[in-house]
TORKOLTI-283287 format. One record per residue (C-alpha): residue number from 1; residue in three letters; x, z, y. Coordinates in Angstrom, 3 decimals. Example, Ala and Ser with C-alpha at 12.3 -4.5 7.8 and 13.67 -1.06 7.14 Angstrom:
2
- i / aa / X / Z / Y
- 1 / ALA / 12.300 / 7.800 / -4.500
- 2 / SER / 13.670 / 7.140 / -1.060
% end
This chain:
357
- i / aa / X / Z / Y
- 1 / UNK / 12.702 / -98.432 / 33.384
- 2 / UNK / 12.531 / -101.189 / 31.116
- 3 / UNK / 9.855 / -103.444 / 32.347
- 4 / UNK / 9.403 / -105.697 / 29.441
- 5 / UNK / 8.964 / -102.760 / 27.144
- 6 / UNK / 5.553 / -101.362 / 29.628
- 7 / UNK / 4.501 / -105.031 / 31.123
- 8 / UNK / 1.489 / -104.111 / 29.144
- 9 / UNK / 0.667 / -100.898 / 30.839
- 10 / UNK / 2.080 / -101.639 / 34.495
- 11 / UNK / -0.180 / -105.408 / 34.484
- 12 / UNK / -3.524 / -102.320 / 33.952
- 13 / UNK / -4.759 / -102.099 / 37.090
- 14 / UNK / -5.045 / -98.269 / 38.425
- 15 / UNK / -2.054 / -97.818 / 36.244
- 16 / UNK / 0.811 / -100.202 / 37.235
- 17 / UNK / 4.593 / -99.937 / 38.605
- 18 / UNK / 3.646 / -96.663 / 39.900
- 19 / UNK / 2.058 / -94.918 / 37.125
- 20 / UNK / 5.206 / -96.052 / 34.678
- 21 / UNK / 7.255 / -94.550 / 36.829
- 22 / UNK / 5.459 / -91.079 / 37.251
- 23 / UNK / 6.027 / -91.051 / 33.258
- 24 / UNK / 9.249 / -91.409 / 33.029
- 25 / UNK / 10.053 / -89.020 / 35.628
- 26 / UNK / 7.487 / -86.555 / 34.084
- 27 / UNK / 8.782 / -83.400 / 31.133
- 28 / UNK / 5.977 / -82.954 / 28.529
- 29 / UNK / 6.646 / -80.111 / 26.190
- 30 / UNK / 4.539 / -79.998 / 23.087
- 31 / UNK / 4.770 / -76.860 / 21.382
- 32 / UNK / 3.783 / -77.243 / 17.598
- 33 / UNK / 5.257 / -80.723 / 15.572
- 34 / UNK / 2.350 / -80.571 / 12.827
- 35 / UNK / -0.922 / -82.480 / 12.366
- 36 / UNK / -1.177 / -82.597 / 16.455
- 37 / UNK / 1.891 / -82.862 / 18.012
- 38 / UNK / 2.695 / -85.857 / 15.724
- 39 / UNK / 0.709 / -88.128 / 17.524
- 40 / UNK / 1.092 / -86.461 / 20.825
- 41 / UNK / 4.391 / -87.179 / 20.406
- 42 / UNK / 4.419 / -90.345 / 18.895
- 43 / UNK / 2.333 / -91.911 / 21.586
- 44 / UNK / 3.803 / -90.108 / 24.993
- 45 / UNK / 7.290 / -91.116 / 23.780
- 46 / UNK / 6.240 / -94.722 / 22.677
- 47 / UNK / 4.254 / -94.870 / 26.604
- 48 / UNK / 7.810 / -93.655 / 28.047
- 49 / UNK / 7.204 / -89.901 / 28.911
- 50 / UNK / 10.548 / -89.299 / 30.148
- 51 / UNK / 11.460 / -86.359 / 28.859
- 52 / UNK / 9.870 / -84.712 / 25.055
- 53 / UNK / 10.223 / -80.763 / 24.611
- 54 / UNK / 9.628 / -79.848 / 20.706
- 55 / UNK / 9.345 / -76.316 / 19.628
- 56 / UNK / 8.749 / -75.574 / 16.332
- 57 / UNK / 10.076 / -73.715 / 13.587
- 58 / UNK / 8.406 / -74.909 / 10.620
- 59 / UNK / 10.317 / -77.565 / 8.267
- 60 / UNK / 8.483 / -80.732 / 6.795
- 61 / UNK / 6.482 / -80.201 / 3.824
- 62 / UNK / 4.842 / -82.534 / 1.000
- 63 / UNK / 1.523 / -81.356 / 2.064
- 64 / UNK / 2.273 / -82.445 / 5.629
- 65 / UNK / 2.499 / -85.775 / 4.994
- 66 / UNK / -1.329 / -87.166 / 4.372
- 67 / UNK / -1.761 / -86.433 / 8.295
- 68 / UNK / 1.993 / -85.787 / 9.841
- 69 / UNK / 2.376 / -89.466 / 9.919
- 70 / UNK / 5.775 / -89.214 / 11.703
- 71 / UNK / 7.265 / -87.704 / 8.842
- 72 / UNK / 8.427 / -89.480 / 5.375
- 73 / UNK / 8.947 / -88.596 / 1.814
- 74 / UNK / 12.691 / -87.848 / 1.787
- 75 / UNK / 12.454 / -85.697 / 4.863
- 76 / UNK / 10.447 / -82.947 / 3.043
- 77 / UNK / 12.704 / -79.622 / 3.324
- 78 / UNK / 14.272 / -81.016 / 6.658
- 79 / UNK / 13.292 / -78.887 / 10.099
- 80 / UNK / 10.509 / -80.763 / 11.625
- 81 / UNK / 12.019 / -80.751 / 15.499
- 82 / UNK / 15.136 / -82.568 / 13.735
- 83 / UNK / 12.897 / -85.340 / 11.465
- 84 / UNK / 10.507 / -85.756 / 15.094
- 85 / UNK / 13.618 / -86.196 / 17.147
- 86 / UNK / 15.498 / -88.811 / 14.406
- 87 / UNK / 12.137 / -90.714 / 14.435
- 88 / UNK / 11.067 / -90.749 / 17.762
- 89 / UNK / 14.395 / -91.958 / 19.039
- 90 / UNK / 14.515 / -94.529 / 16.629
- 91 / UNK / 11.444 / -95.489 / 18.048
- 92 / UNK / 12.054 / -95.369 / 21.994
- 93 / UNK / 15.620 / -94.275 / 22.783
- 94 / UNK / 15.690 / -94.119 / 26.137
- 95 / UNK / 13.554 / -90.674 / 25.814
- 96 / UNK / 15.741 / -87.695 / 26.759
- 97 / UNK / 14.167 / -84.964 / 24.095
- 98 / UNK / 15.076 / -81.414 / 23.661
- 99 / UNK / 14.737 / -79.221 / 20.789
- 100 / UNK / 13.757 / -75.500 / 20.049
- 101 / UNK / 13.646 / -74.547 / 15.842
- 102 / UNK / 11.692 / -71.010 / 17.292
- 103 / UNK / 8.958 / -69.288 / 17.256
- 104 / UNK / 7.434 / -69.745 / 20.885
- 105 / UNK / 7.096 / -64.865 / 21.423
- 106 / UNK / 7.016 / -63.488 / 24.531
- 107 / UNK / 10.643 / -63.171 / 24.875
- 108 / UNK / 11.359 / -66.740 / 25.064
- 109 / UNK / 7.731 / -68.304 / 26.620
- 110 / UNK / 8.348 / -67.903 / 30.192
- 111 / UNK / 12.109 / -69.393 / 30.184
- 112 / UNK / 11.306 / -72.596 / 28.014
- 113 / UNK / 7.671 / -73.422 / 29.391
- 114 / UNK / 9.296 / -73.383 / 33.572
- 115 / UNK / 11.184 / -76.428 / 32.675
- 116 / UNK / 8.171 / -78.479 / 31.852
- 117 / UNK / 5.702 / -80.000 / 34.032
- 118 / UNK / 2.576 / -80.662 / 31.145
- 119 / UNK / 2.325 / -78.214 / 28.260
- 120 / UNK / 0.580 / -79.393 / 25.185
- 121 / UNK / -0.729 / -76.708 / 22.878
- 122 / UNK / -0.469 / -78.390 / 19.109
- 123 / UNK / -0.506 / -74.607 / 17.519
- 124 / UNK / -2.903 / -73.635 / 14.701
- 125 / UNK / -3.223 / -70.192 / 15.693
- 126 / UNK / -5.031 / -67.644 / 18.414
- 127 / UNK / -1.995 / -65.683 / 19.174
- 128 / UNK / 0.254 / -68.330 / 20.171
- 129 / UNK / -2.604 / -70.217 / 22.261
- 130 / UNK / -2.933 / -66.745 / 24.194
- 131 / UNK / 0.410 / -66.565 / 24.531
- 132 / UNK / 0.984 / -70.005 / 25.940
- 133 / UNK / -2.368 / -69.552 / 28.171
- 134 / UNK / -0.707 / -66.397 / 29.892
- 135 / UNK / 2.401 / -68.331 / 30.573
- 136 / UNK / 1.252 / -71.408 / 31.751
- 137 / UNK / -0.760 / -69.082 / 34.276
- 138 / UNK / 2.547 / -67.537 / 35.435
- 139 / UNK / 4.001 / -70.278 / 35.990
- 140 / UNK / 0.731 / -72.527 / 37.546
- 141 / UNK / 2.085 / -75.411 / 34.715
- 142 / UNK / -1.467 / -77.538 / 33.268
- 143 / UNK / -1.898 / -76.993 / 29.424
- 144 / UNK / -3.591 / -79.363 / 27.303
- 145 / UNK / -5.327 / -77.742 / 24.564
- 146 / UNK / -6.284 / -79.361 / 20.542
- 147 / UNK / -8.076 / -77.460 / 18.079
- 148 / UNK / -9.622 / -78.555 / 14.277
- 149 / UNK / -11.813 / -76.645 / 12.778
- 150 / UNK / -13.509 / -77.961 / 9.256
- 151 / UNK / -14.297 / -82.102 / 10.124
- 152 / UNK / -14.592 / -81.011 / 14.109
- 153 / UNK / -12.274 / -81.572 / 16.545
- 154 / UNK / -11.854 / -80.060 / 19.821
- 155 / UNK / -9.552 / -80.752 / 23.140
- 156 / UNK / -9.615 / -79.605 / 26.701
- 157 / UNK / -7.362 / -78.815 / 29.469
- 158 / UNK / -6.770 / -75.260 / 30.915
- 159 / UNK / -4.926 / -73.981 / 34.256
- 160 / UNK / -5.337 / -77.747 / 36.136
- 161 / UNK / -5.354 / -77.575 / 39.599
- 162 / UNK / -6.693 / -73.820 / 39.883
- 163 / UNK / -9.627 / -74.988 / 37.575
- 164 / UNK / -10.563 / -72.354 / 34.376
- 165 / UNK / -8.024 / -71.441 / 31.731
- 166 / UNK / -8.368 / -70.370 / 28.025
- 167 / UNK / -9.586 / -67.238 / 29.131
- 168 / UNK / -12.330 / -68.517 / 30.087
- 169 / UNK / -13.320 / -69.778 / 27.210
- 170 / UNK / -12.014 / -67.301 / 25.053
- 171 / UNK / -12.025 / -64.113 / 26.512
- 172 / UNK / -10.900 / -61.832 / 23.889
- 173 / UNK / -8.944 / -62.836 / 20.949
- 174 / UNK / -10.783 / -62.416 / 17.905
- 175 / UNK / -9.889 / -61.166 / 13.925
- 176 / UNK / -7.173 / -62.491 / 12.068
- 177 / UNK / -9.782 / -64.218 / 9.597
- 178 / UNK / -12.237 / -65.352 / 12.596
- 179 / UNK / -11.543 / -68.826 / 11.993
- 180 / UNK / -9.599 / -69.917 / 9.057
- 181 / UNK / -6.931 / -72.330 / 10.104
- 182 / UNK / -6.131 / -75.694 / 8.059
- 183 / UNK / -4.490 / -74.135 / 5.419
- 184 / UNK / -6.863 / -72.398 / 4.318
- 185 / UNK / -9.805 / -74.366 / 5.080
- 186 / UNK / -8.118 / -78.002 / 4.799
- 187 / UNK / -7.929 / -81.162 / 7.036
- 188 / UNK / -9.403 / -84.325 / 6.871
- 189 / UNK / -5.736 / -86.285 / 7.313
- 190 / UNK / -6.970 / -88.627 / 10.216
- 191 / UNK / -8.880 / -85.889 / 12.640
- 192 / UNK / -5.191 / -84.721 / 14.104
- 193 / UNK / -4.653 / -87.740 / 14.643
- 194 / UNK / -7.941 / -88.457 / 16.688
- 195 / UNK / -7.791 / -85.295 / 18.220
- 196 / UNK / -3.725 / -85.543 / 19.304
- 197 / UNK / -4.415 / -88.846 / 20.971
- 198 / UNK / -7.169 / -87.481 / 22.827
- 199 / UNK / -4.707 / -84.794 / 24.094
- 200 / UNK / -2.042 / -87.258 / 24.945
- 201 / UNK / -4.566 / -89.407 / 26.831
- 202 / UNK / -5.316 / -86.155 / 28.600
- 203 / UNK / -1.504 / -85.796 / 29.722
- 204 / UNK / -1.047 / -89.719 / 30.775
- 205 / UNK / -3.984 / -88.778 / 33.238
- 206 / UNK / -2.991 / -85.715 / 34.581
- 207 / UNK / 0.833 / -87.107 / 35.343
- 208 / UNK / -0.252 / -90.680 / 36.282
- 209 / UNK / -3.416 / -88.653 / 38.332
- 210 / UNK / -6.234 / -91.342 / 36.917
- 211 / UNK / -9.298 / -90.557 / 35.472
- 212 / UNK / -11.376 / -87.889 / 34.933
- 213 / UNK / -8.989 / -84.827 / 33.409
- 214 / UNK / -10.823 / -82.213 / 31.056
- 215 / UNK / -10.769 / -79.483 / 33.119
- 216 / UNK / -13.682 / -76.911 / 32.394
- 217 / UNK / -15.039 / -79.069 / 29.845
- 218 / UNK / -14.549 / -78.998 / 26.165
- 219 / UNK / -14.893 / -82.003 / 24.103
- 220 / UNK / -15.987 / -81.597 / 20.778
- 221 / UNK / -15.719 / -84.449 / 18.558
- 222 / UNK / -17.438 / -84.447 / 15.088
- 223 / UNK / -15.597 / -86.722 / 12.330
- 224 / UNK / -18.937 / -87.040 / 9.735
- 225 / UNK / -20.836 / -88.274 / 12.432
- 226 / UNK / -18.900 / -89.837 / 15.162
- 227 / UNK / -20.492 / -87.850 / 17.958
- 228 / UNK / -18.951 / -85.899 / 20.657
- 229 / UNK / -20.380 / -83.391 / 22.987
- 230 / UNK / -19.428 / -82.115 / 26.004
- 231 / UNK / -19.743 / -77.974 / 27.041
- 232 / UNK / -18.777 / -77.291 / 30.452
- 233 / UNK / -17.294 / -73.771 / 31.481
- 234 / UNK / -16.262 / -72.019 / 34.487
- 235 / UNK / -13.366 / -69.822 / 35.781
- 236 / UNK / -14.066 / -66.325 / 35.337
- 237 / UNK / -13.002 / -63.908 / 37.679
- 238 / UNK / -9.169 / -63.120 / 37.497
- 239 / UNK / -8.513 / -64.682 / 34.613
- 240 / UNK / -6.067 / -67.052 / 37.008
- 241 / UNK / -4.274 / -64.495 / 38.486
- 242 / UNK / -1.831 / -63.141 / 35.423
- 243 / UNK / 1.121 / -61.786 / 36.898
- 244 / UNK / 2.916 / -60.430 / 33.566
- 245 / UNK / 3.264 / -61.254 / 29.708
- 246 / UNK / 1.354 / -58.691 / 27.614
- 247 / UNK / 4.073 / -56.780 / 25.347
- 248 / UNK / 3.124 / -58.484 / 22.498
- 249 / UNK / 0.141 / -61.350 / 21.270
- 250 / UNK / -1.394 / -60.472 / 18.216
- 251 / UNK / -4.342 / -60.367 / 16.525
- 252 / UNK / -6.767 / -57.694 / 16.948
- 253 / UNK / -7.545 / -56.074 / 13.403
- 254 / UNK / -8.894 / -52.890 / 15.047
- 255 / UNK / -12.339 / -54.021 / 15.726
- 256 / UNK / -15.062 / -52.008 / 14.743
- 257 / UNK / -17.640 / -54.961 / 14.646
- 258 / UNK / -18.192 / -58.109 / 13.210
- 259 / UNK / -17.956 / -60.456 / 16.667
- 260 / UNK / -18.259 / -64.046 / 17.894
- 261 / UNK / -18.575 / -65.580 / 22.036
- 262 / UNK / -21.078 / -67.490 / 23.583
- 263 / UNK / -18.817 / -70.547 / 22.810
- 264 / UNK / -19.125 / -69.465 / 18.687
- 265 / UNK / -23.204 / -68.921 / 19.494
- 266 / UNK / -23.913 / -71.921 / 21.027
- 267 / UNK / -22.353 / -73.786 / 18.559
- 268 / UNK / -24.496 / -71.998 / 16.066
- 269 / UNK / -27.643 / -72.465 / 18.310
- 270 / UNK / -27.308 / -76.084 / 17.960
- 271 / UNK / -26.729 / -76.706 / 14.558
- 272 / UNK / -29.116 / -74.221 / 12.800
- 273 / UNK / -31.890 / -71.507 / 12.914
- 274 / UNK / -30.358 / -68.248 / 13.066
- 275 / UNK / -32.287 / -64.828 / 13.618
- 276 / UNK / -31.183 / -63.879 / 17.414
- 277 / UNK / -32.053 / -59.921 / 19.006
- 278 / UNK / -32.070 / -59.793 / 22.725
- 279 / UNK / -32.166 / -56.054 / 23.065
- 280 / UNK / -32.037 / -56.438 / 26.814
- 281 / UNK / -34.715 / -54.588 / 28.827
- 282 / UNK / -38.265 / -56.322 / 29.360
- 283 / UNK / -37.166 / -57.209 / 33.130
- 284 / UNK / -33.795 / -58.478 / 32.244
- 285 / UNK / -35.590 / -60.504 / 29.494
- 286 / UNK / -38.293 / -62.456 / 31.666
- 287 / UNK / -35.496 / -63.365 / 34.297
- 288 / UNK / -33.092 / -65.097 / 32.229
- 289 / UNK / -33.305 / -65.428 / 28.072
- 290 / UNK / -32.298 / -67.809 / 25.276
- 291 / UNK / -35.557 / -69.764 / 23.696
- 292 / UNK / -34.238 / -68.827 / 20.157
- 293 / UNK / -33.988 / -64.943 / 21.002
- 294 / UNK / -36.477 / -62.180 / 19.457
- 295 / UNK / -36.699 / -59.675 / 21.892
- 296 / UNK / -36.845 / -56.346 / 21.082
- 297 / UNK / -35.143 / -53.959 / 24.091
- 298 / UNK / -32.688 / -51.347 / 22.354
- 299 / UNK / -35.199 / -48.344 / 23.380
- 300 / UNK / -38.172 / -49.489 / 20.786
- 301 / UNK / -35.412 / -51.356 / 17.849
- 302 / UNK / -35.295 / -48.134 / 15.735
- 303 / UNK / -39.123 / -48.739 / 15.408
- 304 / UNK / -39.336 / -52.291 / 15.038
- 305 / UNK / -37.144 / -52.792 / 12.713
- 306 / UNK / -39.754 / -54.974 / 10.859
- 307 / UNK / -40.162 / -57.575 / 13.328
- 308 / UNK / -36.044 / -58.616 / 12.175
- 309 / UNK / -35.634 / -60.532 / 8.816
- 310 / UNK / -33.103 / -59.224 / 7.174
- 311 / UNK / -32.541 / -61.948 / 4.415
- 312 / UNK / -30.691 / -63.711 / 7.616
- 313 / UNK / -27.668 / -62.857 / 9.368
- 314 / UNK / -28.580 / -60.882 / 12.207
- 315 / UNK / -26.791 / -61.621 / 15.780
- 316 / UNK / -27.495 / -59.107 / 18.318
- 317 / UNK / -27.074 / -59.677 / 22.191
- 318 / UNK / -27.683 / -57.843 / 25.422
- 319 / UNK / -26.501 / -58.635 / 29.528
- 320 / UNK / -22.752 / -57.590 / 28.624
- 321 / UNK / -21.690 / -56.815 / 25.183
- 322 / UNK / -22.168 / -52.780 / 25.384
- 323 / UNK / -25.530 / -52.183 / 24.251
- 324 / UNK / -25.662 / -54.706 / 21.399
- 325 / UNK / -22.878 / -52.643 / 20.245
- 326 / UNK / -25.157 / -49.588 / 20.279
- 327 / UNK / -27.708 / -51.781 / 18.984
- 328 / UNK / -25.379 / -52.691 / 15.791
- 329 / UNK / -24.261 / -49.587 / 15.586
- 330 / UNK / -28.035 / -47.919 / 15.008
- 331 / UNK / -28.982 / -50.602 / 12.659
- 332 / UNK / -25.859 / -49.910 / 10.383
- 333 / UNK / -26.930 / -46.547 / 10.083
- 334 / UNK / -30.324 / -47.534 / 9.198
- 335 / UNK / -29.290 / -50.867 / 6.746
- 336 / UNK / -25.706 / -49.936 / 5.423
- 337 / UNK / -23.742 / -53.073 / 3.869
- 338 / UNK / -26.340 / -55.419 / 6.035
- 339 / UNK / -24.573 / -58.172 / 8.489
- 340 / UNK / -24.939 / -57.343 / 11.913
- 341 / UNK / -23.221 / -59.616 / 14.643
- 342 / UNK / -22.259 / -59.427 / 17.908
- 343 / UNK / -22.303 / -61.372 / 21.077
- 344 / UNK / -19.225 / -60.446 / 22.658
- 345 / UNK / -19.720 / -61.011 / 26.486
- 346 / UNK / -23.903 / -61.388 / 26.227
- 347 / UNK / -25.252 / -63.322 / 28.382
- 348 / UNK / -23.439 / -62.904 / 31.229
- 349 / UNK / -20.900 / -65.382 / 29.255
- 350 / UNK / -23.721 / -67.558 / 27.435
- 351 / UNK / -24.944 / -68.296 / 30.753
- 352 / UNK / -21.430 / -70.384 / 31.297
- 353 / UNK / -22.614 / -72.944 / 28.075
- 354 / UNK / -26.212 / -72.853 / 27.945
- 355 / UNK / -29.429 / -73.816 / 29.958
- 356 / UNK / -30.938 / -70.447 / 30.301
- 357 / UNK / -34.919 / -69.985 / 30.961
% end
C-alpha cells in the first residue's frame, strides 16, 4: 500500500491504516460500465479498491460521452471494459482489474459474481437487476443497487447482512415498457454521476464497516430540486432464501393488466392527486386504509360506479392484489378502452412504505 498516495484517507479518523487496508484487500465487481459504473469505478479504483471486476458488453458511443466521463472522443467504437481498464490503470496502476465483454445470463451469473466480495448493480434494465438479485442471494454476496429514472435518482443496498433484497422492493418484475430506460427517456449528464458516487460511498462503507449502510432504505434523490427522501422497506418472507437461478430472466409481456407496486404508488401519492379505489370490505377498510383512498368494497362497485371520476386514471387496490383484479376486470367490461390500474401486492405491500391509518 502506498501510503503517500491515501495519507489523506488513513489521517480520517474512523477510517485510517485499517480501513486502507480492508480496500485493497477487498474485490468489487461492477456489472454495467455506462452512466453508473463510470464513476463507481472511477472513484473505488482512485480510493484503492484492490481488485475492479467490469462486465459489460456494450462498446463506447458518441452519445455516451456527455455523462460517461471516463470515456474520450477517439475511443468511440472501442469495447467499453477495454477503454475503462486503459483509463483506470492509467489512473491508479496498482489496481488488479478483470474484464468480462458479456452479457451477465444465467449461465455465467453464479461463476463470475462468487469471486467478488461487493456487487454493484450499474444496469439499466429489470431483467438483469433480477438476475443479479437472485445470485447475489445464492451466494449471500451484498449488492449495491443505482437506478435513474427522468431527473430522479435512486440507490440502495440489497442482501447486507441478512437484511431485505430487491425482492422486497420489487416483487414481481413488471412490462417491458414499465419504465422507459435512458434511452428512451434521456439523462440529465451529471445525475449518474451523483447517483454512482452515492453507490461507491455505499461500498467504501460496507468493506471499511463505517457508517450507516443502506440496507432497507431507498434513497431517492431529486436533481430539479436538490431533495432526497428516504423510504424504508422490510424483508419479505422467503425472498432470502433462493436456492436456484430461474431458467431464464425476462420480462413479463403476458400480463393481462395494466400494474404498478406500492413503491410506484407511493411515489405517485406524494407527488399528485390521483383517483384511488379501496375495494376492500368495510371491516378491512376501518382497520387499516390510505387517506387518499375512495372506498367502495368490490360487492356494491358495479352500482357505484358514479362515485369514480373517470376523466382520471383510475388505480384500484384491495388487501392482496386478487380482488382489485376482479375489480378491474368488471369495470373493463362496463368502460371498455378506460385506464384501470392495479396495485400489485395491495396493501399488504403498501403497508411496508406508508403510514397507514
Amino acid at each position: 500500500m502506498n501510503e503517500e498516495r491515501y495519507q489523506r484517507q488513513t489521517i480520517l479518523n474512523g477510517f485510517g491504516i485499517e480501513g486502507q487496508q480492508k480496500l485493497s484487500q477487498a474485490k468489487v465487481l461492477v456489472i454495467g460500465a455506462g452512466g453508473l459504473g463510470v464513476p463507481v469505478l472511477t472513484y473505488l479504483n482512485a480510493m484503492g479498491v484492490g481488485t475492479l471486476g467490469i462486465v459489460d458488453a456494450d462498446v463506447v458511443s458518441l452519445s455516451n460521452l456527455h455523462r460517461q466521463v471516463l470515456y474520450s472522443e477517439d475511443m468511440v467504437g472501442t469495447p467499453k471494459v477495454i477503454a475503462a481498464k486503459n483509463q483506470l490503470l492509467r489512473q491508479n496502476s496498482s489496481t488488479q482489474i478483470k474484464t468480462y465483454q458479456i452479457y451477465l445470463t444465467v449461465t455465467n451469473a453464479l461463476d463470475i459474481i462468487k469471486e467478488y466480495d461487493v456487487i454493484v448493480d450499474a444496469t439499466d434494465n429489470f431483467p438483469t437487476r433480477y438476475l443479479i438479485n437472485d445470485t447475489c442471494v445464492i451466494e449471500n454476496k451484498p449488492f449495491v443497487y443505482g437506478a435513474l429514472h427522468a431527473f430522479e435518482g435512486q440507490v440502495s443496498v440489497f442482501n447486507y447482512q441478512g437484511g431485505p433484497t430487491y425482492r422486497c422492493l420489487f416483487p414481481t418484475m413488471p412490462q417491458a415498457d414499465a419504465v422507459p430506460n435512458c434511452n428512451e427517456n434521456g439523462v440529465l449528464g451529471i445525475l449518474p454521476g451523483i447517483i454512482g458516487n452515492l453507490q461507491a460511498l455505499e461500498v467504501v462503507k460496507i468493506i471499511a464497516g463505517i457508517g450507516e449502510v443502506l440496507s432497507g432504505i431507498l434513497l431517492l434523490f431529486d436533481t430539479l430540486t436538490q431533495r432526497t427522501q428516504r423510504i424504508k422497506f422490510k424483508l419479505q418472507l422467503g425472498n432470502n432464501e433462493i436456492k436456484t437461478l430461474a431458467s431464464s430472466y425476462e420480462f413479463d409481456c403476458e400480463l393481462p393488466l395494466k400494474s404498478i407496486n406500492a413503491y410506484e404508488l407511493q411515489l405517485l401519492l406524494s407527488t399528485q392527486s390521483i383517483e384511488l379505489i379501496d375495494v376492500r370490505t368495510n371491516k378491512e377498510f376501518k382497520s387499516q386504509y390510505l387517506k387518499e383512498s375512495k372506498h367502495i368494497p368490490l360487492a356494491e362497485l358495479g352500482n357505484r360506479t358514479a362515485e369514480v371520476n373517470m376523466e382520471a386514471s383510475v388505480y384500484i387496490i384491495c388487501q392482496s392484489g386478487v380482488r382489485s383484479k376482479k375489480a378491474i376486470n368488471k369495470l373493463q367490461e362496463l368502460f371498455p378502452g378506460k385506464d384501470f390500474i392495479n396495485i400489485s401486492g395491495g396493501m399488504n405491500q403498501m403497508k411496508n412504505y406508508v403510514d397507514t391509518n
